[in-house]
N, C-alpha and C positions, 0 to 999 in steps of 0.2 A: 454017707455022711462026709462033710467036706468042709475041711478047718483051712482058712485064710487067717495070715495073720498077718497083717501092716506093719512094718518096724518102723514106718515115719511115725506113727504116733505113740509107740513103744517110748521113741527119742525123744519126742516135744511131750510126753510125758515127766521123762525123767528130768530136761531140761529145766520142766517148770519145779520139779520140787526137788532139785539142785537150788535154784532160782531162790524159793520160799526156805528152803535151807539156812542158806545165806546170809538172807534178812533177820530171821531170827537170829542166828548167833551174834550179826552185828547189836541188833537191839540189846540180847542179855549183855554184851560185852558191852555198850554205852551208859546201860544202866548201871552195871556192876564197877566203873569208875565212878559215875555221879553220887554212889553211893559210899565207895570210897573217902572221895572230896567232901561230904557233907561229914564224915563221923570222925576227919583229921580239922575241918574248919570251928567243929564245938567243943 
């Protein structure tokens, strides 16, 4: 039996959901202002 493993795609693995990471936290942190602003505007 004979195990290969690729670390290039180990990395553009991680890369990518480093990447999608990211995005979410910006998003909740975008929303979690606008939410802010909308419950000191009323």
């Amino acid at each position: 039996m004979e195990v290969i493993i690729d670390l290039g795609n180990i990395w553009e693995s991680l890369s990518a959901i480093g990447t999608i990471g990211a995005v979410v936290v910006s998003l909740y942190l975008s929303r979690k202002d606008s939410i802010n602003e909308v419950r000191v505007s009323t």
